[in-house]
GUBATOR-480747 format. One record per residue: residue number from 1; residue in three letters; x, y, z of N, C-alpha, C, O in turn. Coordinates in Angstrom, 1 decimal. Example, Ala and Ser with C-alpha at 12.3 -4.5 7.8 and 13.67 -1.06 7.14 Angstrom:
<rs>
(1, Ala, (13.2, -5.7, 7.8), (12.3, -4.5, 7.8), (13.2, -3.3, 7.8), (14.2, -3.3, 8.5))
(2, Ser, (12.8, -2.2, 7.1), (13.7, -1.1, 7.1), (12.9, 0.0, 7.9), (13.4, 1.1, 8.0))
</rs>
This chain:
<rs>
(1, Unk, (-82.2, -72.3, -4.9), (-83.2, -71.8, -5.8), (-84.4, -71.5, -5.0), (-84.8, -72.2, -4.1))
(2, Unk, (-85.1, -70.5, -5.5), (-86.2, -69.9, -4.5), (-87.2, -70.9, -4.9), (-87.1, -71.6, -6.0))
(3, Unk, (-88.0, -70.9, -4.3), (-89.8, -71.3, -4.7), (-90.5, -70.9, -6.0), (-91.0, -71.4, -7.0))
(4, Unk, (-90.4, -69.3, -5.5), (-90.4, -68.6, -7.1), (-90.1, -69.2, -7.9), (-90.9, -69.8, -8.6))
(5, Unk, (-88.6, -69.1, -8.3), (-88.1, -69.3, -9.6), (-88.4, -70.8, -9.7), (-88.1, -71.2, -10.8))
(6, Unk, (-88.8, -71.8, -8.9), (-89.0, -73.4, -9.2), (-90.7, -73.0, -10.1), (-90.9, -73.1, -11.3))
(7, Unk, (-91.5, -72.6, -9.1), (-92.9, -72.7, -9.5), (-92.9, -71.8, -11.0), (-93.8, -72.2, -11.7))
(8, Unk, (-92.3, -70.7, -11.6), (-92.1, -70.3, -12.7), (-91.5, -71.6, -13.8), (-92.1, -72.3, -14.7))
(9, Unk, (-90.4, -71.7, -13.4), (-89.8, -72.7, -14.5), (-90.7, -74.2, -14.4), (-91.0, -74.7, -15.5))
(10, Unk, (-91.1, -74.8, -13.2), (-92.2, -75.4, -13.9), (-93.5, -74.9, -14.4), (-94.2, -75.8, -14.7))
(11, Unk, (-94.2, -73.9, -14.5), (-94.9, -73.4, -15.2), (-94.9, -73.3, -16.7), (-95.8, -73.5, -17.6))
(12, Unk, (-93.8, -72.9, -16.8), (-93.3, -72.5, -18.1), (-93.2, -73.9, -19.1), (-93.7, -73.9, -20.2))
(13, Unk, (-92.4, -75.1, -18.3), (-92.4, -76.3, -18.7), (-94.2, -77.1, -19.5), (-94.6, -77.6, -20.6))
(14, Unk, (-94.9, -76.7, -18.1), (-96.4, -76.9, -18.9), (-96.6, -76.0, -19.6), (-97.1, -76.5, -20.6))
(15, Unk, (-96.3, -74.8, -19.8), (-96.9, -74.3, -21.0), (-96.2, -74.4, -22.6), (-96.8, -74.1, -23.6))
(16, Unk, (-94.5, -75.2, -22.6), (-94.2, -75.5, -23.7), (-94.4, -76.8, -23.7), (-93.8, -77.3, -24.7))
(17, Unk, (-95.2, -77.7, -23.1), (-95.7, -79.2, -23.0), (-96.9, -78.4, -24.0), (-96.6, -78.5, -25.2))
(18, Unk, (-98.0, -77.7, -23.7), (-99.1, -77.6, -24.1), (-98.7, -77.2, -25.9), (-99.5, -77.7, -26.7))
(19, Unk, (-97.6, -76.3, -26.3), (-97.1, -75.9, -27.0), (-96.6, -77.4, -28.2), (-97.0, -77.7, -29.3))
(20, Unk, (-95.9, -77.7, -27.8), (-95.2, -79.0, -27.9), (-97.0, -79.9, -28.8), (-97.2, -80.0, -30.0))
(21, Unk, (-98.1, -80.4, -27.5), (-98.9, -81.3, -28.0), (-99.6, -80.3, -29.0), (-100.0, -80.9, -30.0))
(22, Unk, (-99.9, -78.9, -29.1), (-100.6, -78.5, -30.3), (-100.1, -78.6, -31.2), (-100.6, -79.2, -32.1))
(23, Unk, (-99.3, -78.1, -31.2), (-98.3, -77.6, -32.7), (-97.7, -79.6, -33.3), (-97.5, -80.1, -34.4))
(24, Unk, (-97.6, -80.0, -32.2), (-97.4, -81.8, -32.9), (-98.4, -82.4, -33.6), (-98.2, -83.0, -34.6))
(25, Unk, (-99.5, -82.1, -33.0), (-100.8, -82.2, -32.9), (-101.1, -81.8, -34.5), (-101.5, -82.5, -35.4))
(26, Unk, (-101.0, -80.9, -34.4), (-101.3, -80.4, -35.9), (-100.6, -80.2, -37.2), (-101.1, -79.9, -38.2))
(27, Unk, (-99.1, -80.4, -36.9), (-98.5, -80.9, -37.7), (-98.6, -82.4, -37.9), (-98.6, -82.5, -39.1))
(28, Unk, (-98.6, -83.3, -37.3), (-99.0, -84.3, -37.7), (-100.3, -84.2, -38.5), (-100.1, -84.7, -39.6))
(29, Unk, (-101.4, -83.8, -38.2), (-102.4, -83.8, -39.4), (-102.1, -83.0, -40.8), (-102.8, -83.3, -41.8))
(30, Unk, (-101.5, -82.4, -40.7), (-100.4, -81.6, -41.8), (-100.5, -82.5, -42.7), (-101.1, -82.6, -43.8))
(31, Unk, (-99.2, -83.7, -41.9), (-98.4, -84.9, -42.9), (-99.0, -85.6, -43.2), (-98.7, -86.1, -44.3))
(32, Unk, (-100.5, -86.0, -42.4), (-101.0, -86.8, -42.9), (-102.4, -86.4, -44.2), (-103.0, -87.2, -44.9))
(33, Unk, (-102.4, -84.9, -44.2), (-103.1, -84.3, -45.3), (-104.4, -84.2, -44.9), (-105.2, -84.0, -45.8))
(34, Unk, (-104.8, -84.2, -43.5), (-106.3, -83.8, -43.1), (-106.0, -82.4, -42.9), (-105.0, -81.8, -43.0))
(35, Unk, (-107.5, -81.9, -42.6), (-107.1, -80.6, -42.4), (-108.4, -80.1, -43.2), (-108.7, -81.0, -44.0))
(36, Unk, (-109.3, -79.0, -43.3), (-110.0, -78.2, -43.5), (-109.4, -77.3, -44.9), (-108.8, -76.2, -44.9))
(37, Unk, (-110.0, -78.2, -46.2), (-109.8, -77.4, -47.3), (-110.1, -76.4, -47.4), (-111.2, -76.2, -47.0))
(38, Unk, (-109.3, -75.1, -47.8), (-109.6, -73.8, -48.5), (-108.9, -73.3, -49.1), (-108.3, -74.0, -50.0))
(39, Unk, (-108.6, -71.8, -49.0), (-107.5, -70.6, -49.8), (-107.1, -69.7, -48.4), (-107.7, -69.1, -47.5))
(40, Unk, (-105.8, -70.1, -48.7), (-104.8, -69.0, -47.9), (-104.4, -67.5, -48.7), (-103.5, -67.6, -49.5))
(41, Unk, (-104.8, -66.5, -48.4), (-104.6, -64.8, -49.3), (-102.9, -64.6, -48.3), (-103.0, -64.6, -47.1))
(42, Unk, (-101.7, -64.6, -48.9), (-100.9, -63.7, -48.0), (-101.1, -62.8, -48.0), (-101.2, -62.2, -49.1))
(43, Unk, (-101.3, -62.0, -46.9), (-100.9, -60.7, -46.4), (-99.8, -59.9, -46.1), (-99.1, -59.1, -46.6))
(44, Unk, (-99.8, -60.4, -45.2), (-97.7, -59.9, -44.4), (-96.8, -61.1, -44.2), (-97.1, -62.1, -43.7))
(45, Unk, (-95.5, -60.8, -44.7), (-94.5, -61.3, -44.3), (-93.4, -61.5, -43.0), (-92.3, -60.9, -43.2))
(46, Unk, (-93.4, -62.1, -42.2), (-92.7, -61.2, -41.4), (-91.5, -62.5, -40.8), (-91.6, -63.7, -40.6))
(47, Unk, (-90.8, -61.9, -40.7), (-88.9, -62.5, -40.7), (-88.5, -62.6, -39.2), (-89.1, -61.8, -38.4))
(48, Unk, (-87.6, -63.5, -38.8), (-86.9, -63.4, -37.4), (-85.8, -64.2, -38.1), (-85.5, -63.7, -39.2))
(49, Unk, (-85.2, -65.5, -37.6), (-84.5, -66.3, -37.6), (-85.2, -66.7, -39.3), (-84.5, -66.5, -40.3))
(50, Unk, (-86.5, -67.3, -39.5), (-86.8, -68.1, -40.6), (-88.2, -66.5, -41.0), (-88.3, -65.6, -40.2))
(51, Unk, (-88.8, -66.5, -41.8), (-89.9, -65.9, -42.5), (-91.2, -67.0, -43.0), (-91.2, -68.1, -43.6))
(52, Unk, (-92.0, -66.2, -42.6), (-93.6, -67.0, -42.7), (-94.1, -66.0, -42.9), (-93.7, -64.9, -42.4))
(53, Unk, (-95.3, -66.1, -43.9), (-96.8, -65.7, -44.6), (-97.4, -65.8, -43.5), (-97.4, -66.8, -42.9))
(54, Unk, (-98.1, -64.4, -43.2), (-99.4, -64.6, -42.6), (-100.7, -63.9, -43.3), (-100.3, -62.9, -43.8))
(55, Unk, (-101.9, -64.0, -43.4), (-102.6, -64.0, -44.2), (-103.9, -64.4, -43.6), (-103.9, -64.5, -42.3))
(56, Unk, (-105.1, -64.7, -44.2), (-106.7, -64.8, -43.8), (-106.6, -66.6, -44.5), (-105.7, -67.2, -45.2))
(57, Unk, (-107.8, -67.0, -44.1), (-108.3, -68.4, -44.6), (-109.5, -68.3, -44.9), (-110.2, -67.4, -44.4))
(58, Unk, (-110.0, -69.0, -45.8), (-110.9, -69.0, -46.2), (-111.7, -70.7, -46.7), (-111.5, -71.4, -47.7))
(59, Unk, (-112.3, -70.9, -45.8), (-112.8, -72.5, -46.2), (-113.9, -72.6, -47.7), (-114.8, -71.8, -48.1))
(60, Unk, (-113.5, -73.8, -48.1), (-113.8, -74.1, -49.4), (-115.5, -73.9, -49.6), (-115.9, -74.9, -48.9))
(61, Unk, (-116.4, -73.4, -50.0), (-117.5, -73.3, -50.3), (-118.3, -72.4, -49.2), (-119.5, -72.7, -49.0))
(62, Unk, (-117.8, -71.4, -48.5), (-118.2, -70.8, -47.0), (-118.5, -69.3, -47.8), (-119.6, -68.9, -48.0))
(63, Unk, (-117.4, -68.8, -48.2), (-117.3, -67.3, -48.8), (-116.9, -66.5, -47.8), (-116.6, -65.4, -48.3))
(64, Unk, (-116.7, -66.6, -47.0), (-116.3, -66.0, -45.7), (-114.6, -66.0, -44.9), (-114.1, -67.1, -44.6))
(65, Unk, (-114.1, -65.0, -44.6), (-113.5, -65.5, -43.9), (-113.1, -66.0, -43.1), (-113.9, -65.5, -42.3))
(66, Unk, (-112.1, -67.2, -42.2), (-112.9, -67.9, -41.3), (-111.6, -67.3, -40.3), (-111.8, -67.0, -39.1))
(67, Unk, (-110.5, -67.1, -40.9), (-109.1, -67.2, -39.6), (-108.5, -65.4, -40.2), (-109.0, -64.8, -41.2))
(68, Unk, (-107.8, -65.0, -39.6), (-107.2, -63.7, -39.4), (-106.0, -63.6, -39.1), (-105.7, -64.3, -38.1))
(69, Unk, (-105.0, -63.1, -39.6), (-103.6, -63.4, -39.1), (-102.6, -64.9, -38.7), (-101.8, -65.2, -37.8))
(70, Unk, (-103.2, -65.8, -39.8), (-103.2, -67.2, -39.5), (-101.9, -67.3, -40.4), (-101.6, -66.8, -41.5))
(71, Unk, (-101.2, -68.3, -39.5), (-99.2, -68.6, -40.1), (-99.8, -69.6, -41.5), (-100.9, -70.3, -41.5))
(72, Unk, (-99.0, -69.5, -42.7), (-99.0, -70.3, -43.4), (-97.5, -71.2, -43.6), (-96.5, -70.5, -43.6))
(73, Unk, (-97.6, -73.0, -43.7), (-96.7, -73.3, -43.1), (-96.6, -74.0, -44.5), (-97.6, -73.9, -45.2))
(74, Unk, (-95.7, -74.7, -44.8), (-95.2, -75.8, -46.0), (-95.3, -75.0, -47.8), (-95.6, -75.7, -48.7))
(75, Unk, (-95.2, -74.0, -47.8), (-95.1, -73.2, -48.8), (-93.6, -72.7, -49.0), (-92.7, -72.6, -48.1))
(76, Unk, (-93.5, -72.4, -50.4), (-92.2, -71.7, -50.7), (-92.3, -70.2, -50.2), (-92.9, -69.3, -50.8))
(77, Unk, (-91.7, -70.1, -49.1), (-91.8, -68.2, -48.8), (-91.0, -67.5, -50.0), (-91.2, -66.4, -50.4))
(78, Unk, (-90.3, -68.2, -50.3), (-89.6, -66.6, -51.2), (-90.4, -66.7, -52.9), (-90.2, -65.8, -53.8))
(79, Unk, (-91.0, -67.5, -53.1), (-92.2, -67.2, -54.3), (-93.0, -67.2, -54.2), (-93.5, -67.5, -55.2))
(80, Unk, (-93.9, -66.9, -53.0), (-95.0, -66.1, -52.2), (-95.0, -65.1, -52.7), (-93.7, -64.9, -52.8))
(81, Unk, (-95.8, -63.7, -53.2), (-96.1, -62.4, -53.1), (-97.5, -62.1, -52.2), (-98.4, -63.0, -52.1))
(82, Unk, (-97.5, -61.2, -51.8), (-98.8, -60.0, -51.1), (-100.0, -60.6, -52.0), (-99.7, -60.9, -53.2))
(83, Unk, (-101.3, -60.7, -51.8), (-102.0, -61.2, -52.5), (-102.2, -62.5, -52.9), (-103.3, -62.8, -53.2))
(84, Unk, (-101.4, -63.2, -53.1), (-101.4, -64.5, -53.9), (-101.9, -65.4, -52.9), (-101.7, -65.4, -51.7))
(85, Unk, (-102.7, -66.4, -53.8), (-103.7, -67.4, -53.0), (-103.2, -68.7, -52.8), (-102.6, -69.3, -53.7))
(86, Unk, (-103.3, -68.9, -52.0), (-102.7, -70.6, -52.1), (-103.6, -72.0, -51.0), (-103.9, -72.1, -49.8))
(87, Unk, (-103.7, -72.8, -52.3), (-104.6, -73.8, -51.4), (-103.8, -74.4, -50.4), (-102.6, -74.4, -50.6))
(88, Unk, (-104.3, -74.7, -49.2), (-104.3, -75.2, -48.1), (-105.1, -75.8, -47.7), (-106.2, -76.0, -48.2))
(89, Unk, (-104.6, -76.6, -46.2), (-105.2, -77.5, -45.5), (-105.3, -76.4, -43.8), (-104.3, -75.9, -43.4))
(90, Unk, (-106.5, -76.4, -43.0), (-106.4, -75.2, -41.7), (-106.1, -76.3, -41.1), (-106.8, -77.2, -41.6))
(91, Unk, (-105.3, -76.8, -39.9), (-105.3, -77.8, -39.4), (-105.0, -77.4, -37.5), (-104.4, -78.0, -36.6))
(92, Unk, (-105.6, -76.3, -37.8), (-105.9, -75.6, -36.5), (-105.1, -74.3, -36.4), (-105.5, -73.4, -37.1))
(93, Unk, (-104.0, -74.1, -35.5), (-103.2, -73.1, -35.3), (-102.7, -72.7, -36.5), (-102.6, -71.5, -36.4))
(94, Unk, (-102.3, -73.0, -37.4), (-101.8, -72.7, -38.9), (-102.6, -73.0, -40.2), (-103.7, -73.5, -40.1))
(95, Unk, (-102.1, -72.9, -41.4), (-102.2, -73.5, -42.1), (-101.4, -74.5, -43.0), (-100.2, -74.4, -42.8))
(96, Unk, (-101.9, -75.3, -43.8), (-100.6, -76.3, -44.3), (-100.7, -76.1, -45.5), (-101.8, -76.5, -45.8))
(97, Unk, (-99.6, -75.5, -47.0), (-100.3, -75.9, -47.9), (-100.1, -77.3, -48.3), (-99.5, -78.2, -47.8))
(98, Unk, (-101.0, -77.1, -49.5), (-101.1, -78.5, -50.2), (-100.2, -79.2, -51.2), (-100.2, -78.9, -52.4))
(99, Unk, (-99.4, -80.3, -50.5), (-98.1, -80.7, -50.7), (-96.8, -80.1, -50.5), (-95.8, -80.3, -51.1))
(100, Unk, (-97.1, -79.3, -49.7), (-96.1, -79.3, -48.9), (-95.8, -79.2, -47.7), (-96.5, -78.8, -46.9))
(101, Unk, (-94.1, -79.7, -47.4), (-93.9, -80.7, -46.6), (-94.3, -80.0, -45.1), (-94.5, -78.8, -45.0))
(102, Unk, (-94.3, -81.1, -44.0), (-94.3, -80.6, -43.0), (-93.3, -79.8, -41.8), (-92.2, -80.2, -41.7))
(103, Unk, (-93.6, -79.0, -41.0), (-92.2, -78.2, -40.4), (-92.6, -79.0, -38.7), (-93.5, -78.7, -37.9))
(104, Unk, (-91.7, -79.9, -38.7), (-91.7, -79.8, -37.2), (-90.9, -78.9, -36.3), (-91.2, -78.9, -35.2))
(105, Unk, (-90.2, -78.3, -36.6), (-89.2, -77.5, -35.9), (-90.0, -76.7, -34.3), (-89.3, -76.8, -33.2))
(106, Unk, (-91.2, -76.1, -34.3), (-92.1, -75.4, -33.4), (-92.3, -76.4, -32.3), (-91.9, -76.3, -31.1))
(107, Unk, (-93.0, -77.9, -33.1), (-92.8, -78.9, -32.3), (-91.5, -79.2, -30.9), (-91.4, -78.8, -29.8))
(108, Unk, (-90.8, -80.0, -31.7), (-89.1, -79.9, -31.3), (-89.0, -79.0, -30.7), (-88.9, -79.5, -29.6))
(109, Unk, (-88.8, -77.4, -30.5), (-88.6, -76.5, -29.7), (-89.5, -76.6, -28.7), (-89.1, -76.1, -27.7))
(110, Unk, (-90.5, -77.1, -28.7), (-91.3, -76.5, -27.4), (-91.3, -78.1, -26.4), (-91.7, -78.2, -25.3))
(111, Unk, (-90.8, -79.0, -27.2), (-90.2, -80.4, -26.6), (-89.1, -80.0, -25.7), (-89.2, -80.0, -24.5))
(112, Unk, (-88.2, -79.6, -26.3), (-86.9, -79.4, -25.9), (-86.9, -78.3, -24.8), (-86.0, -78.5, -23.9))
(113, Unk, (-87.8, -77.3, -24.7), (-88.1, -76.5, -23.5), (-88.4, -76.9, -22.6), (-87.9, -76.5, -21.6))
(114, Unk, (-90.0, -78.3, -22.7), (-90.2, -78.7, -21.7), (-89.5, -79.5, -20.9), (-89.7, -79.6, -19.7))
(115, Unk, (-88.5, -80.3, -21.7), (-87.8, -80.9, -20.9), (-86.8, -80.1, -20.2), (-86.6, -80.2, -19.0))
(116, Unk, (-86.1, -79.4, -20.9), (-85.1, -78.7, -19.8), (-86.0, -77.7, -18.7), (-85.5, -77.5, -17.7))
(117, Unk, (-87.0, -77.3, -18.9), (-87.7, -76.5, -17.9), (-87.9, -77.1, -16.7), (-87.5, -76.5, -15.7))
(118, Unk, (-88.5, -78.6, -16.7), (-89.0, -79.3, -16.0), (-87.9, -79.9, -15.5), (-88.0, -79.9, -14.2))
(119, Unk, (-86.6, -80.4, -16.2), (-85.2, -80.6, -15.3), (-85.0, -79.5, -14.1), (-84.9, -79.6, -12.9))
(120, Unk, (-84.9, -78.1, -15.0), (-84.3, -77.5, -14.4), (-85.5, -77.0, -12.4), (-85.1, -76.7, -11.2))
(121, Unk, (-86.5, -77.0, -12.8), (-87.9, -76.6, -12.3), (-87.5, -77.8, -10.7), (-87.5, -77.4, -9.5))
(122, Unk, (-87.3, -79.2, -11.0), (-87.6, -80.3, -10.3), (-86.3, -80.6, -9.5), (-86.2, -81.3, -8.5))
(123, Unk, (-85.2, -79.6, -10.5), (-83.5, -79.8, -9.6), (-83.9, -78.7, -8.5), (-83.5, -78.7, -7.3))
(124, Unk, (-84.4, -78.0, -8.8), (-84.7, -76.5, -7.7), (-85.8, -77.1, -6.6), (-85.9, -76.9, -5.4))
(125, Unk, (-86.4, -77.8, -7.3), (-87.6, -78.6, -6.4), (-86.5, -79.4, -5.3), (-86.2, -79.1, -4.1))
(126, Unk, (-86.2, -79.9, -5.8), (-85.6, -81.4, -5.1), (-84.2, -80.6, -3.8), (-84.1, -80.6, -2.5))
(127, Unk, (-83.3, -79.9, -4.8), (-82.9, -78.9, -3.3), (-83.6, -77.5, -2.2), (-83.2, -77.0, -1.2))
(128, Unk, (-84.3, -77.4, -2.7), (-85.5, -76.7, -1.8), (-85.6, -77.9, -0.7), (-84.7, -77.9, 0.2))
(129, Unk, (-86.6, -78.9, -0.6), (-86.6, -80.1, -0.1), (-85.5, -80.4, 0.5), (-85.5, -81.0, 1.5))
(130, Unk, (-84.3, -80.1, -0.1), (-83.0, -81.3, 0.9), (-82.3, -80.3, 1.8), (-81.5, -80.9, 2.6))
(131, Unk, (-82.5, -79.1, 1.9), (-82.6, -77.7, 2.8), (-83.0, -77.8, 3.9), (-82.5, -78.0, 5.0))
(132, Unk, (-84.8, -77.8, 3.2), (-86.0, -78.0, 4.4), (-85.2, -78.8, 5.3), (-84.6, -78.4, 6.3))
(133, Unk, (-85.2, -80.3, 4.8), (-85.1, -81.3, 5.4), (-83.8, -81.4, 6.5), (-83.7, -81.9, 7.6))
(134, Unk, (-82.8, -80.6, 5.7), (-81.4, -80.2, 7.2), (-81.7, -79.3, 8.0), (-81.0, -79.1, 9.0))
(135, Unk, (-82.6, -78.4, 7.7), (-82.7, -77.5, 8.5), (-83.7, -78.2, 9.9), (-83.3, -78.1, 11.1))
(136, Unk, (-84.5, -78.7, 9.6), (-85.4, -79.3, 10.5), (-84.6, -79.9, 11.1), (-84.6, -79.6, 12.3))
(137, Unk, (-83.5, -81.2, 10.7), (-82.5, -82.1, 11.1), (-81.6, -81.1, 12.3), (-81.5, -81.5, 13.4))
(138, Unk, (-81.4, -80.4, 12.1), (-80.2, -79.1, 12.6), (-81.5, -78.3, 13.6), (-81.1, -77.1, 13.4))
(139, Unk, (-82.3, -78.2, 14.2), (-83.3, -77.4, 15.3), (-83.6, -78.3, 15.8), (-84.5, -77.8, 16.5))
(140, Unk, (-83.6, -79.7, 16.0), (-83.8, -80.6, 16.8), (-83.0, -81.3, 17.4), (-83.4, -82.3, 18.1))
</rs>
């Protein structure tokens, strides 16, 4: 495995670590119901594998909008419409509504990346090194 592809795949590993402590990060304040009272407006819907609301925020007594294109997370998407408001908690990268449940799934994925990244990143590391090391062994 080249150097390249080691220093990419551990790269990548920190960046779904970083992924991993936000998104845990803030779903845990989710579950535990902190989080920055306001109103979530859906805007757009938008689908892959699962569908999420995304929409504006609006904190409680501000009048202002505060977030833009912000995911809304622990809501029923399919009785969501365009317009409709829903209380929430902003708990940074998303929002959470209020009482419902929390999604670790983003979490979990970006766990599960960093570990295989970092496997795979440190097996490329480790034979890079055991190369070097015969090659030197073998010119002397």
């Amino acid at each position: 495995m080249s150097w390249i592809l080691t220093v990419v795949l551990l790269a990548g590993s920190g960046y779904c670590l970083t992924g991993a402590i936000t998104q845990g990060t803030a779903t845990r304040r989710a579950a535990a119901g902190e989080g920055r009272p306001g109103t979530f407006v859906a805007e757009n819907r938008r689908c892959s594998k699962s569908c999420s609301w995304y929409g504006t925020f609006t904190a409680d007594g501000e009048g202002r909008i505060d977030d833009r294109e912000i995911e809304l997370r622990g809501g029923d998407e399919d009785s969501i419409e365009a317009g409709q408001r829903v209380r929430v908690l902003n708990v940074g990268p998303f929002v959470q509504a209020r009482g419902g449940p929390p999604e670790w799934g983003s979490t979990i994925a970006n766990s599960m990346g960093t570990f295989v990244l970092a496997v795979l990143g440190l097996a490329g590391l480790a034979g890079s090194l055991a190369r070097r090391s015969r090659s030197r062994r073998s010119v002397v």
